[in-house]
MIGU-654075 format. One record per residue (C-alpha): residue in one letter; x, y, z. Coordinates in steps of 0.05 Angstrom, whole numbers, plus 32768, in hexadecimal, padded with zeros to 4 digits. Each point is the difference from the previous one (the first is absolute). Last residue first. Layout:
BEGIN
AXYZ ...
! end
This chain:
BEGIN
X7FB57ED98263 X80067FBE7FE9 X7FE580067FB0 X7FB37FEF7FF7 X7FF87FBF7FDB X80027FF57FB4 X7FC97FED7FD2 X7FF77FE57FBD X7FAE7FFB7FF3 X7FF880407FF1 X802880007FC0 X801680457FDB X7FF2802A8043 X7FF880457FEC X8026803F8023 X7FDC80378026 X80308034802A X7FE78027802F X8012803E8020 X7FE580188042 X80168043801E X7FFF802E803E X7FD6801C802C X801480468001 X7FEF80127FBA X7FDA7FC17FEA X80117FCD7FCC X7FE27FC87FD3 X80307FE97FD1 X7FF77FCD7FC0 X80397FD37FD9 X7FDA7FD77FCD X80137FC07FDA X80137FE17FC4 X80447FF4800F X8011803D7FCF X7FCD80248026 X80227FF1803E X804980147FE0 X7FDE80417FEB X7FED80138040 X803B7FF78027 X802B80287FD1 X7FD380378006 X80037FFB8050 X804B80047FFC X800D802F7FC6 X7FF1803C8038 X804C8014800F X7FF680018041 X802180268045 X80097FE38040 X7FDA801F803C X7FBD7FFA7FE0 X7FCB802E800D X800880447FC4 X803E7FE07FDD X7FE27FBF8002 X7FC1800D7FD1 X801A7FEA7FC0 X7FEB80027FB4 X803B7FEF7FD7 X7FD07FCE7FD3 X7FB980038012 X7FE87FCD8026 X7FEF802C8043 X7FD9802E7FD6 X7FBE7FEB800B X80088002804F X801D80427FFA X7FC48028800A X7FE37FCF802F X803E800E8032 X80307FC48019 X80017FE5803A X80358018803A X80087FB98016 X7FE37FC5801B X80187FD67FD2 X7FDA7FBC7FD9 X80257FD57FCB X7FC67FD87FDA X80137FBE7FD9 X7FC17FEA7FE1 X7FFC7FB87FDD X7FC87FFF7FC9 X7FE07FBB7FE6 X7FE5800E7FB4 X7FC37FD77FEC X7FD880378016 X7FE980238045 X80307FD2802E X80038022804B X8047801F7FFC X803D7FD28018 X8023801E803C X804B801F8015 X80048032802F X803D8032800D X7FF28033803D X8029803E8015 X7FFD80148049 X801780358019 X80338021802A X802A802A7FC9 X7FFC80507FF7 X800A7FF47FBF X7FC97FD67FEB X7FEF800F7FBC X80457FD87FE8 X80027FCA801C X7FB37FEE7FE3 X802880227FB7 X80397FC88016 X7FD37FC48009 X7FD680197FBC X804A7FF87FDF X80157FC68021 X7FC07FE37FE1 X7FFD80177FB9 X80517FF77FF9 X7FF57FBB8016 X7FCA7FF27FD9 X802B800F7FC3 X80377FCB8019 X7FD17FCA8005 X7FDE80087FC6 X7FBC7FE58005 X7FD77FC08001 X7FE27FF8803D X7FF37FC38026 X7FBB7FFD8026 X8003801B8047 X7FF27FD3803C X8015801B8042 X7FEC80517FED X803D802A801F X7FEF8030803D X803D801F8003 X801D803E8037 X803380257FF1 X80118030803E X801C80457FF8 X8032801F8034 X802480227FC8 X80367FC78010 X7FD87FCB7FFE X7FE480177FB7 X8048800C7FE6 X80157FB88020 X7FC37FE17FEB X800680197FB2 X80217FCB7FE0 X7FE67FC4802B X7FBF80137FEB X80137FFC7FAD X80037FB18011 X7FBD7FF38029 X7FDB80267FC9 X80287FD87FD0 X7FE57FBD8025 X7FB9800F800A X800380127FB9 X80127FB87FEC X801980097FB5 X7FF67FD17FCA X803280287FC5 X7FFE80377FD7 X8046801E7FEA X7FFB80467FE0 X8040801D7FF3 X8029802A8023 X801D7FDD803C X804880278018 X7FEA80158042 X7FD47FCD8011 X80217FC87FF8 X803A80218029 X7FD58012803A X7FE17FB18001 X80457FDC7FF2 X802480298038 X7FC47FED8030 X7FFF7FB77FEC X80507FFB8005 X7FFA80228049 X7FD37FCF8005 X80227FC17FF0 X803C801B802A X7FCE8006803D X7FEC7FB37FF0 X80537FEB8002 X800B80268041 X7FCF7FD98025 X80077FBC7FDD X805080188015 X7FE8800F804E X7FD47FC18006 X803D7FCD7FE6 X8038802A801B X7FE680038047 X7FE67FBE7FFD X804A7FE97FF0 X80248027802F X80477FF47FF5 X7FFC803B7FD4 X7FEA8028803E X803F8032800A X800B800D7FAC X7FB280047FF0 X7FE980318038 X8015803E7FD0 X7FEC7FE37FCA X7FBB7FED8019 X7FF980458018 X800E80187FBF X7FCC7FD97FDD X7FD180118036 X800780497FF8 X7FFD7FF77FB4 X7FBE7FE08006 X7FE3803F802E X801A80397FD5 X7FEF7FE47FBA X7FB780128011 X8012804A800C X802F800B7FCD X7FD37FE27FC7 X7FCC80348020 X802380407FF5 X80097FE47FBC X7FBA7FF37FEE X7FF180488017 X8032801B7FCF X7FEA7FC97FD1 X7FC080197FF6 X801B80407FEB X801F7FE37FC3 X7FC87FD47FF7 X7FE180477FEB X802A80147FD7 X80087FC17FD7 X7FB87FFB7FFE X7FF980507FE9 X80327FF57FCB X7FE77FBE7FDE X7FBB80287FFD X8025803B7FDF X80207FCC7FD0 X7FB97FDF7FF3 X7FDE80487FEE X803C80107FDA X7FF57FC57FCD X7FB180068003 X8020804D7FE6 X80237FDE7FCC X7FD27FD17FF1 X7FBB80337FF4 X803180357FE0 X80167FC97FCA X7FB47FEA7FF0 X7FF480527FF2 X803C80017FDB X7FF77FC77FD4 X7FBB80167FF5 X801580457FE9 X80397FDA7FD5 X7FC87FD77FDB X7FE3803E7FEF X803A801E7FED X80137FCF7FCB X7FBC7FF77FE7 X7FFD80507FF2 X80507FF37FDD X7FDB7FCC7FD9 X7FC1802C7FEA X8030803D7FE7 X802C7FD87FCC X80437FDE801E X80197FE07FBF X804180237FFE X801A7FD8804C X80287FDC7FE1 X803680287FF5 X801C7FFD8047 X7FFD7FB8801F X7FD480088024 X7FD280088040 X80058026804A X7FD67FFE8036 X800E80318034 X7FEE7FFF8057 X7FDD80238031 X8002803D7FF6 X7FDD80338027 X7FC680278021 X7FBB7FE27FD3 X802B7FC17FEE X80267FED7FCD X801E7FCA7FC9 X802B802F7FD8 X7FFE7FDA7FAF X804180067FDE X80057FEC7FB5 X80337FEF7FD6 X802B7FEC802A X80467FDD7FF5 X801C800E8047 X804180377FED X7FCA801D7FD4 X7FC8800A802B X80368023802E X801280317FC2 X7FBC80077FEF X7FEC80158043 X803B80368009 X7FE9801F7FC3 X800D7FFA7FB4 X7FDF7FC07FF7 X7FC58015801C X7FBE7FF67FCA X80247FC97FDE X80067FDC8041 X7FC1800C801A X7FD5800A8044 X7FC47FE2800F X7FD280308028 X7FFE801B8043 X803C8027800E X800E80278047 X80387FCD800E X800E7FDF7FBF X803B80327FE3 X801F7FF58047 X7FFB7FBA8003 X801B7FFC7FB6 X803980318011 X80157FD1803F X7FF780338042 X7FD67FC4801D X80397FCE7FF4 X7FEE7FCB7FD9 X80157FB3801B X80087FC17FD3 X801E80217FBF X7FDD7FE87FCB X80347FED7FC3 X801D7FC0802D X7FC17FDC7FE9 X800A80097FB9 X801E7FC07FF7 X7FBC7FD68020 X7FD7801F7FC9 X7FC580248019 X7FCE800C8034 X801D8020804B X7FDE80018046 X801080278037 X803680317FF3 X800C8033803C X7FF280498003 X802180228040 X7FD780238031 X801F7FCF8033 X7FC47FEA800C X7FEF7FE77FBF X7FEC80227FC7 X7FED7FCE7FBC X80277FE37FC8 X7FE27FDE7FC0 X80207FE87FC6 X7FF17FF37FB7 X80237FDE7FC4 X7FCB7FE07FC8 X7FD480447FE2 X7FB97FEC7FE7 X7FE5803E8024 X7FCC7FD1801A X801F7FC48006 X803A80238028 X7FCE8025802C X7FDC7FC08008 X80447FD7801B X802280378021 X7FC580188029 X7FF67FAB8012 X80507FF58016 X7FF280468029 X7FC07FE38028 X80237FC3800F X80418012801C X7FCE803A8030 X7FE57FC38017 X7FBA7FDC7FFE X7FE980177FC2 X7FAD7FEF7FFA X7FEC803F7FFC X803180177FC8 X7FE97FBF7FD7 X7FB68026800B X801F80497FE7 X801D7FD27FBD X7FCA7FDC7FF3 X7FD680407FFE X803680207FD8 X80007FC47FCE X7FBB80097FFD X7FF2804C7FEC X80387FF77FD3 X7FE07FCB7FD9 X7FBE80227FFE X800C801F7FC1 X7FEC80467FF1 X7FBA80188001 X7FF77FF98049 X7FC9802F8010 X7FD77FD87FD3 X7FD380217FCA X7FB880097FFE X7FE9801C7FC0 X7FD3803B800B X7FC17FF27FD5 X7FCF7FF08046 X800E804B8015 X80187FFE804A X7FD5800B8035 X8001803A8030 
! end
């Protein structure tokens, strides 16, 4: 139906477009916040222009369920008036926990709010939430001048405090996200160790047998002098790595943060082998390596690609619990379909497989298998874990896998310069 040509077209926005602006600049600022620091110093700053009141503060839940100040505007001497942590049974948490709109002094200054609003200056209190809960309070003063507060500014106000809760949400839960990811590594090296430990005592076994036979033969052939000379080099290299070994399991067990470095891969496969020979000798399991002789250099965190190998090594332990097979660790370099160069490290059993139905499921965190073919339990972080840090590299961690057969997994990692090469590690 068309409209009558005399109707007077008028703009949806009648009012100015000032506000409309500011909050766009405002969500896109948001956006660009990197930290939770920043995103609170930039709610402060355009709710105070806004509301055209000076001292304001912002504190938000932590994980402690406790409110603590984040960012503060205001004269330096008022600093000590907002109390750095809010308990959540505080009257102003309380009176905020189911509310949605600004909140008053001169509207509460009879009630438990006012009374706390009071002891901080505030003249207004804006509850910065979510759909379930609270995440944090804004507050704004000093009281008394807050009187020219008409209708339009306190709808500003809240608007910009939707957006500031909605940006909030996104970092703190990015912010859980990254501690549960901290958790499951830690966890998860945690068991690697176990089976990294069992092999420290192994290796040290043979070098400190020699060191103590050379102390033991020292006092009757001192006058020896090839004796001493050959049995000290001797004793000397198995102290070396004994210190190698201790270095290695201790690196690993308190690295956190990402190191990348040139890395030979022939190498760390070579390395994480002599952790887990002893438990895969004495499950009657043989290791057997067919490592690439010319592999471009890598550049990767050592440490994480650790954890993703010893853990695949262990899983391949793992599925075969009845022992006597064979599990097979190849390096290669993939046939060159871009301008990227791929190096493939594939870890092969010949286990119990694993079923189609749980194939897609096998990177899902606390998803595990074990209890049902394994005869040591899992926690089932360690294949997540895995799969993030090769996507983090830039790579892909695939599995092929038959019940009965066994499984394949392979990790895909890019090769930043082709033309750097090292040679295939001694097996």
């Amino acid at each position: 139906m068309a409209l009558h040509e005399h109707i007077r077209h008028t703009p949806i926005l009648s009012t100015s477009e000032a506000p409309i602006k500011m909050i766009g600049a405002f969500a896109e600022s948001m956006g660009q916040a990197t930290d939770l620091t920043q995103v609170g110093e930039c709610i402060l700053r355009i709710l105070s222009e806004q509301l055209r009141l000076p001292e304001a503060a912002i504190w938000i839940r932590a994980t402690d369920g406790q409110y603590h100040l984040l960012a503060s505007l205001g004269y330096s001497t008022l600093a000590t008036a907002w109390p750095a942590t809010l308990p959540n049974n505080h009257a102003l948490i309380t009176c905020l926990s189911d509310r949605r709109h600004l909140l008053r002094y001169d509207q509460t200054s009879s009630s438990p709010a006012g009374s706390a609003m009071m002891s901080i200056r505030a003249a207004v209190c804006l509850p910065l939430r979510n759909k379930t809960q609270l995440l944090g309070l804004c507050t704004l003063g000093p009281i008394g001048t807050e009187r020219h507060l008409d209708e339009d500014t306190v709808i500003i106000a809240e608007t910009v405090a939707h957006i500031a809760s909605n940006t909030l949400d996104h970092h703190l839960t990015q912010d859980d996200l990254r501690r549960s990811s901290t958790l499951m590594r830690r966890t998860d090296r945690l068991r690697s160790l176990e089976i990294m430990a069992g092999g420290f005592a192994h290796e040290i076994r043979n070098p400190l047998t020699s060191i103590k036979t050379f102390i033991q033969l020292a006092p009757q052939r001192q006058q020896d002098p090839v004796f001493i000379r050959e049995f000290s080099q001797v004793a000397i290299q198995d102290v070396h790595r004994i210190e190698r070994l201790l270095h290695e399991i201790l690196d690993y067990a308190s690295y956190m943060t990402p190191q990348p470095s040139d890395v030979d891969l022939n190498e760390l496969v070579t390395s994480c082998l002599g952790f887990v020979s002893s438990t895969a000798s004495h499950r009657g399991i043989r290791l057997h390596t067919t490592l690439a002789p010319q592999l471009p250099t890598l550049s990767l965190d050592r440490q994480q690609i650790k954890q993703v190998l010893l853990n695949l090594l262990l899983n391949a332990l793992d599925a075969m619990p009845n022992g006597n097979g064979v599990i097979q660790i190849r390096t290669r370099v993939l046939p060159q379909t871009g301008r990227t160069t791929w190096v493939q490290l594939e870890v092969e059993d010949e286990g119990c497989g694993i079923a189609s139905d749980h194939l897609e499921h096998i990177f899902d965190p606390f998803f595990t298998t074990k209890h049902t073919n394994s005869a040591s339990d899992g926690a089932g972080l360690g294949l997540t874990t895995a799969h993030q840090i090769v996507r983090e590299h830039g790579g892909t961690l695939l599995v092929e896998s038959r019940v009965g057969v066994g499984s394949t997994f392979s990790v895909n990692l890019p090769a930043p310069d082709a033309r750097t090469t090292v040679s295939a590690a001694r097996e």
